[in-house]
C-alpha positions in Angstrom: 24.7 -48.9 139.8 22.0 -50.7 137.9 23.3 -54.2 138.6 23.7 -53.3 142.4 19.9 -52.2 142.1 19.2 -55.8 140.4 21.0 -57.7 142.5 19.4 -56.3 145.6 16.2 -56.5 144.1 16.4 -59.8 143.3 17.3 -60.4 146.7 14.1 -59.6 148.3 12.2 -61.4 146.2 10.7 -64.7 146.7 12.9 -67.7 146.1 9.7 -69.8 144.4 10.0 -67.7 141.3 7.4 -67.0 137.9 9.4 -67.8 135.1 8.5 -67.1 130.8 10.7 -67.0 127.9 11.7 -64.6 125.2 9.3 -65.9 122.1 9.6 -62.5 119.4 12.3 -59.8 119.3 11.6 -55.9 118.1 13.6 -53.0 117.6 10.3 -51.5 120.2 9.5 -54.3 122.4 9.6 -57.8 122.7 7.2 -61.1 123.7 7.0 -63.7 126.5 5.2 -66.5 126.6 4.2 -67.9 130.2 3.4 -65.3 132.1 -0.1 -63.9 130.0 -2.3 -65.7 133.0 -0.1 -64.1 135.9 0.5 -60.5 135.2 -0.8 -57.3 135.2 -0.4 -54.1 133.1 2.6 -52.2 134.8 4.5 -55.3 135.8 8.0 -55.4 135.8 10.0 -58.4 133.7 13.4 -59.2 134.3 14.8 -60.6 131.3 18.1 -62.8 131.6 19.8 -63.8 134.9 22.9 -62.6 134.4 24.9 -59.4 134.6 23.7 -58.0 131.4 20.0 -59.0 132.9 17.3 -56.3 131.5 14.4 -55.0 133.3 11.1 -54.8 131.3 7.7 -53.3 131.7 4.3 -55.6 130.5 2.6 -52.8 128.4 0.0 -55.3 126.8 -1.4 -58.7 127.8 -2.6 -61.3 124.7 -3.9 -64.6 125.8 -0.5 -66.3 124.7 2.1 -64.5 125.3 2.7 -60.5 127.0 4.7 -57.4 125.3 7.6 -56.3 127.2 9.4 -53.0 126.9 12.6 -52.6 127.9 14.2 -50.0 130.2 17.3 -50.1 128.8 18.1 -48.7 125.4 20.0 -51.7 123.7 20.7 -55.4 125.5 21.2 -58.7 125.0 18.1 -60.1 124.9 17.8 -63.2 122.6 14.8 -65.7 121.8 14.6 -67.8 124.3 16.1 -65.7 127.2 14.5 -66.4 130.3 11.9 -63.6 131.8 11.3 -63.7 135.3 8.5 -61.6 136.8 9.7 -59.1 139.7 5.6 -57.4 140.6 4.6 -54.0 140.5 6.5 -51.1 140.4 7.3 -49.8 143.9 9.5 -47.6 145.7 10.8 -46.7 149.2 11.8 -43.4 149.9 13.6 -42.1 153.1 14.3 -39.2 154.5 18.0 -40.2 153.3 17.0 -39.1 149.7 17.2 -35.7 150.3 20.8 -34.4 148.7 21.0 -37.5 146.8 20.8 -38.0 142.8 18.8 -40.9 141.0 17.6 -42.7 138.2 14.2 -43.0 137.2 13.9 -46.9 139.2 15.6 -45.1 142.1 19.1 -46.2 141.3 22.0 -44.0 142.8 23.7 -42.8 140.0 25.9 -40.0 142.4 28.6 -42.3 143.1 27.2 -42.9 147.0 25.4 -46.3 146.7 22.2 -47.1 146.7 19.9 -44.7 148.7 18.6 -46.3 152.0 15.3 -47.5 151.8 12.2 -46.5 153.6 9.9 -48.6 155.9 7.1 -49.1 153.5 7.0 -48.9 149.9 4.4 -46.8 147.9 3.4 -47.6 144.2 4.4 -45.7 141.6 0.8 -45.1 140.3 -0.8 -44.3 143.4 -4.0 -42.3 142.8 -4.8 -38.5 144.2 -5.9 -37.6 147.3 -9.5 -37.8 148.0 -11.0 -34.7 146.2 -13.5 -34.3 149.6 -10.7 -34.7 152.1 -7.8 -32.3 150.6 -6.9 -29.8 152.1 -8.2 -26.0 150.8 -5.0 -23.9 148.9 -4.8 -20.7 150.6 -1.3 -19.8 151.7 0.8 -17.8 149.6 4.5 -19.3 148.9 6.9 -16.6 148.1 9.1 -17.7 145.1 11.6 -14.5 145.5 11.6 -13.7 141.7 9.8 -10.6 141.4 7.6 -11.1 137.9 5.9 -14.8 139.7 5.2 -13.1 142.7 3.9 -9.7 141.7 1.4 -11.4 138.4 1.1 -15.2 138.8 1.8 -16.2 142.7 1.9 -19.2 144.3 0.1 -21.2 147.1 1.2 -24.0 148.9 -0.6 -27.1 146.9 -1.1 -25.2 143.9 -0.1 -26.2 140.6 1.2 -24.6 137.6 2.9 -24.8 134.2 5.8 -23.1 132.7 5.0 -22.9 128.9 7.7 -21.9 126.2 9.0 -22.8 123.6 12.9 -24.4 123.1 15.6 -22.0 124.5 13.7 -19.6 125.9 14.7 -20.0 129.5 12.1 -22.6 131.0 14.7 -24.2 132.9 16.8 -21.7 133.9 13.6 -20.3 135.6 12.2 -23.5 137.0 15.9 -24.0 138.9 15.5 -19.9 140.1 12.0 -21.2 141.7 13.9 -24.5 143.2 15.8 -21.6 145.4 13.2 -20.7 146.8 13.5 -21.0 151.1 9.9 -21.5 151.7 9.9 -25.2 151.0 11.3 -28.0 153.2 12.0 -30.4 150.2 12.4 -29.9 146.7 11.7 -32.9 144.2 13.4 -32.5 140.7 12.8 -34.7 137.8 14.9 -33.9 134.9 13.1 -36.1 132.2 14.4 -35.7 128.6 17.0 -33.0 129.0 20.9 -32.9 127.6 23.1 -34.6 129.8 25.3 -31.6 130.4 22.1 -29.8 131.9 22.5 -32.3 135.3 25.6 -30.6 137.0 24.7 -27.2 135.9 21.5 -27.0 137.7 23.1 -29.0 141.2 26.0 -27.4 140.8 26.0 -23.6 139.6 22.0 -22.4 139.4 21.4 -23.7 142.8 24.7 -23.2 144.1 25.5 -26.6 145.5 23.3 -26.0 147.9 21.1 -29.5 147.3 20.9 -30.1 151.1 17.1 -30.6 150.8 17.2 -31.7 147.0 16.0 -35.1 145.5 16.9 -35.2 141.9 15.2 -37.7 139.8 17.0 -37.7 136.0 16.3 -39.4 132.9 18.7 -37.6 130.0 17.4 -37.5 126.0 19.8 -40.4 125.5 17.6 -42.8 127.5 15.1 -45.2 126.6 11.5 -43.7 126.1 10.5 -46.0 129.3 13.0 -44.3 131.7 11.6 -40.5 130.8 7.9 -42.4 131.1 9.2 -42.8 134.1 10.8 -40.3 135.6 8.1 -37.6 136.7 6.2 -40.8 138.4 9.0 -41.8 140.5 9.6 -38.2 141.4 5.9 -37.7 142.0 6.5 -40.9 144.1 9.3 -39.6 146.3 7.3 -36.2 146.5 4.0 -38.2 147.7 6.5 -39.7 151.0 8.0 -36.5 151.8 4.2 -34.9 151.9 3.4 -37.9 154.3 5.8 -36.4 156.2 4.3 -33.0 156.6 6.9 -31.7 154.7 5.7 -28.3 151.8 7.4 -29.9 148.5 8.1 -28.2 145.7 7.9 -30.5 143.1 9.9 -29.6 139.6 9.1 -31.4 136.3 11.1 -30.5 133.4 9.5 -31.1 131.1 6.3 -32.8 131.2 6.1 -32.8 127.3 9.1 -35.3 126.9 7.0 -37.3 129.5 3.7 -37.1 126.9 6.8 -38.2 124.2 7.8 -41.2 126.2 4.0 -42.5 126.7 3.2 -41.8 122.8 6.5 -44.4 122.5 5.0 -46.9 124.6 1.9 -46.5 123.7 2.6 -47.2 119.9 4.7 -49.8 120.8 1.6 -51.7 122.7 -0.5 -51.6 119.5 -2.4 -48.4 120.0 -4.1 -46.4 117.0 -2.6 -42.4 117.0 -5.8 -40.5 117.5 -4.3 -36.7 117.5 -1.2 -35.3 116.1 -0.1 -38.7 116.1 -0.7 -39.6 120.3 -3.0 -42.4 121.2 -5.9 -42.1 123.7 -3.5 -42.9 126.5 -1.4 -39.9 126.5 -4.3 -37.6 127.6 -5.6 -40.2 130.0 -2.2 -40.9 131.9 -1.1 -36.3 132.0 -4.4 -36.0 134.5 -3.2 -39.0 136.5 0.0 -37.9 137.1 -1.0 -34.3 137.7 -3.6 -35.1 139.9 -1.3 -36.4 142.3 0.3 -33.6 143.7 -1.5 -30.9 145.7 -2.3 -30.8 149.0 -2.8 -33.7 151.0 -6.0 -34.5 153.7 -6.5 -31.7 156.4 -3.3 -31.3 158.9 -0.8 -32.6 156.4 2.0 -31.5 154.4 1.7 -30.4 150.3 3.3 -30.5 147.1 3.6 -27.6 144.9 3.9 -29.1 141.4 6.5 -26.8 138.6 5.6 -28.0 135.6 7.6 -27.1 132.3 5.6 -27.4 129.0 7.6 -27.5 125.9 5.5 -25.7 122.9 6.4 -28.0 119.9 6.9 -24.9 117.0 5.4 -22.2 120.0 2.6 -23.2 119.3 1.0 -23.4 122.3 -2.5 -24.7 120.8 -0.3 -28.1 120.7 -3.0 -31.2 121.5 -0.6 -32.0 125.1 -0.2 -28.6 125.6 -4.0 -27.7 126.0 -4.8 -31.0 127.7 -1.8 -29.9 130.6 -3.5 -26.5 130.2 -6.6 -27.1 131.6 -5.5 -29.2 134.5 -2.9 -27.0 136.0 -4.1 -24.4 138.2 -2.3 -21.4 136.2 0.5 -21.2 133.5 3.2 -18.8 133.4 4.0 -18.2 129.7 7.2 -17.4 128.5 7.8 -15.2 124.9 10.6 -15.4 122.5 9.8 -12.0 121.7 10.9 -11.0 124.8 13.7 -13.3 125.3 14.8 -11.4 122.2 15.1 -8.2 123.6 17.6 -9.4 126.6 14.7 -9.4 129.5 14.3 -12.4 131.3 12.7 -14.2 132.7 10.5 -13.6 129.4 7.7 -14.1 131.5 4.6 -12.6 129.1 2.1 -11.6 131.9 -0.7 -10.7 129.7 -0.5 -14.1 128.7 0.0 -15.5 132.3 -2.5 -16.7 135.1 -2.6 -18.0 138.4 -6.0 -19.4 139.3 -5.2 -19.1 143.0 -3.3 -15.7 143.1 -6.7 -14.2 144.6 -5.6 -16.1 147.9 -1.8 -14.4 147.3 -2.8 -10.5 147.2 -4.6 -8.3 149.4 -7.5 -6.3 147.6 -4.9 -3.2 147.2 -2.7 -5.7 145.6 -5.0 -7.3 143.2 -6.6 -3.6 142.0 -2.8 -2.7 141.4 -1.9 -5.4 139.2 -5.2 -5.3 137.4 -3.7 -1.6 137.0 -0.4 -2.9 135.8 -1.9 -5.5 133.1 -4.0 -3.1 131.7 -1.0 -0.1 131.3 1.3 -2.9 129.5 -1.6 -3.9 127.6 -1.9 -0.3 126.5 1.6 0.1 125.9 1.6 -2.9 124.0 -0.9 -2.4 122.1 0.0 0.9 120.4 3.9 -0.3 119.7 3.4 -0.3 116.4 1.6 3.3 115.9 4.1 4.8 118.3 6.8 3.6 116.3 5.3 4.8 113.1 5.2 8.3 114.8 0.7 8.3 114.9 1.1 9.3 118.3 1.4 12.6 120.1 2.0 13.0 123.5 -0.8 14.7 125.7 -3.6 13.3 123.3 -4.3 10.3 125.5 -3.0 10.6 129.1 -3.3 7.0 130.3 -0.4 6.3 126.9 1.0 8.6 128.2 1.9 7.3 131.6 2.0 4.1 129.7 4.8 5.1 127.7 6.5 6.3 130.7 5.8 3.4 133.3 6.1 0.5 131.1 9.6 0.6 130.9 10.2 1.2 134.2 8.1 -1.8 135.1 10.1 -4.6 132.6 13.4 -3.2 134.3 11.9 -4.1 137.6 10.6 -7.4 136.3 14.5 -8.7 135.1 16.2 -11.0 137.4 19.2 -13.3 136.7 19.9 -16.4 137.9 22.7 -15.0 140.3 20.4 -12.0 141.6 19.8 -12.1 145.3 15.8 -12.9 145.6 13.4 -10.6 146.4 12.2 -10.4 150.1 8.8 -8.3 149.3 8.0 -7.9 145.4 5.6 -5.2 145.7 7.8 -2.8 147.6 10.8 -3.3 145.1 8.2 -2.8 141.9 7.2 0.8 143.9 11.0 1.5 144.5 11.7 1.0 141.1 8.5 3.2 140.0 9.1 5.7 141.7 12.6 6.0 141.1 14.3 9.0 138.6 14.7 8.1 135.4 18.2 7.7 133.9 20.2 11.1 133.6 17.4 12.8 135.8 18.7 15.1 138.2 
């Protein structure tokens, strides 16, 4: 499908065409002369003119020649091999694009040719709304997983990172929050993730039903460009689909792999490391992209950004991890610990924050969870005394209905991916509360 995307590409272009050559060959990049006075940073290159042409990204500009990066992970680029500038990076998304799966430069890869194109093509490094002219978050989006909606909901525009560690069930819970029927487009960029992962999620998590599904994917086996990316050209196809008025959802898993893919690139264009080995540009180029998504001006549509944040170690004091941190507008924080003991999602909510959820509850609602967080805490707390038998029941009372509420509360808080989703959180958590225990009469 990549040569179909060339060749139609090419198409369009002008026929009086700007033209270098392959000078120096890398196992990270390689350099053109010709073009230095001509280009811009973010320029595509296409490299050769036949069918094993290469496309290329400028990622530094010299007075004699540029550095190119390839998209591709191996080709047959030799010295000499022509390099023939193609412009900035663009795309034109349609309303078409829903149910369909691509590649990071909007390639099909689903088997049903190339996606029909839009009227007008947007950049793929557009910048945010206008801070002044977007739109106030207020309205609550219900997710239907019980844990997100009772201690870290959503609002339309809001967004929100999903921090854990490896095999902890990030993506298992991002695809649960893609269900979700309060969103009338839902953008998916699958940037650094096994292969096998792709028809899992379109197939079983969300049930085939991808009606209303753009999938952007970029698999571990691809070049470090492709997963740099990935979450831009979703973001891209998210930005359209706000135009529209649309309330997009807008899943990146993970944006960590995305902070891998710009370290790559950014070594490779001659940058110094600066912090745990990532140049200056890594932190500069997570609050662009981020920035992005939101709500739009007054009267028009949103995007809900999902963002999954992989804790290199769980250590969640990582450089990219604090940086993504404090732009979200919340992080939901998921525990091994927890995953260990068979609950999930292993959604820590001591640990957890929504920076909006005051525009999600009522004030009986927020005084209830503040209740809630502070019995776990309690219950947490003293695990280790009660288990070393310091404890006697009757000596405090709020342990006491602690000890007794806690667990009633973490069984409430489970949900598989198969589980129907819940309608109204709050009056399932008092269902289950309230309910006799086990072997009660």
């Amino acid at each position: 499908m990549l040569a179909e995307w060339i060749e139609t590409h090419m198409a369009t272009m002008s026929p009086i065409r700007i033209c270098g050559h392959v000078t120096e060959i890398s196992p990270s990049a390689c350099r053109v002369a010709g073009l230095s006075r001509l280009v811009k940073l973010g320029d595509r290159v296409l490299l050769g003119e036949n069918a094993s042409a290469a496309i290329g990204e400028v990622i530094r500009i010299e007075p004699q020649t540029v550095v190119v990066k390839s998209y591709a992970v191996s080709n047959d680029i030799t010295v000499r091999t022509p390099a023939i500038l193609m412009g900035g990076q663009q795309l034109s998304p349609s309303r078409a694009w829903r149910g369909r799966v691509v590649d990071a430069l909007g390639a099909a890869i689903d088997g049903g040719g190339l996606p029909r194109a839009g009227e007008h093509a947007m950049p793929l490094d557009a910048t945010p709304p206008d801070p002044l002219r977007r739109g106030r978050i207020a309205t609550a989006a219900r997710t239907g997983i019980r844990a997100v909606d009772l201690f870290t909901p959503l609002c339309f525009g809001q967004r929100i990172g999903v921090f854990a560690g490896s095999g902890v069930g990030k993506s298992t819970l991002l695809a649960m929050l893609a269900r979700a029927d309060a969103y009338d487009t839902v953008v998916i960029a699958l940037v650094g993730e096994r292969g096998r992962e792709v028809r899992e999620l379109l197939e079983e998590t969300l049930g085939g039903d991808t009606g209303k599904v753009v999938a952007v994917v970029s698999t571990s086996d691809e070049s470090p460009m492709m997963r740099r990316l990935a979450p831009r050209t979703a973001t891209t196809i998210a930005e359209y689909f706000r135009e529209q008025g649309d309330r997009v959802l807008l899943i990146v898993d993970s944006i960590t792999r995305f902070a891998h893919a710009a370290r790559d690139v950014a070594l490779a264009a001659g940058e110094a490391p600066v912090s745990r080995g990532y140049p200056p540009s890594v932190f500069s180029e997570l609050p662009r992209l981020l920035e992005r998504a939101g709500a739009d001006i007054e009267g028009k549509g949103s995007i809900t950004g999902l963002y999954s944040v992989l804790v290199d170690g769980d250590d969640h004091n990582d450089p990219v991890a604090d940086a993504i941190r404090g732009t979200l507008d919340g992080h939901i924080v998921l525990d091994r610990a927890i995953a260990d003991e068979g609950r999930f999602p292993a959604i820590n909510v001591l640990r957890s924050i929504s920076r909006l959820a005051e525009h999600a509850w009522t004030d009986d609602q927020r005084i209830l969870i503040q209740k809630l967080r502070a019995l776990i805490a309690r219950f947490e707390n003293t695990r280790d005394v009660r288990l070393m038998g310091g404890y006697q029941q009757g000596v405090d009372p709020d342990l006491d209905q602690a000890i007794v509420l806690a667990p009633r509360l973490y069984g409430a808080l489970q949900q598989r991916p198969g589980d129907p989703p819940s309608a109204d959180a709050f009056k399932d958590l008092a269902d289950r509360l309230q309910a006799k225990p086990d072997g009660a009469i």
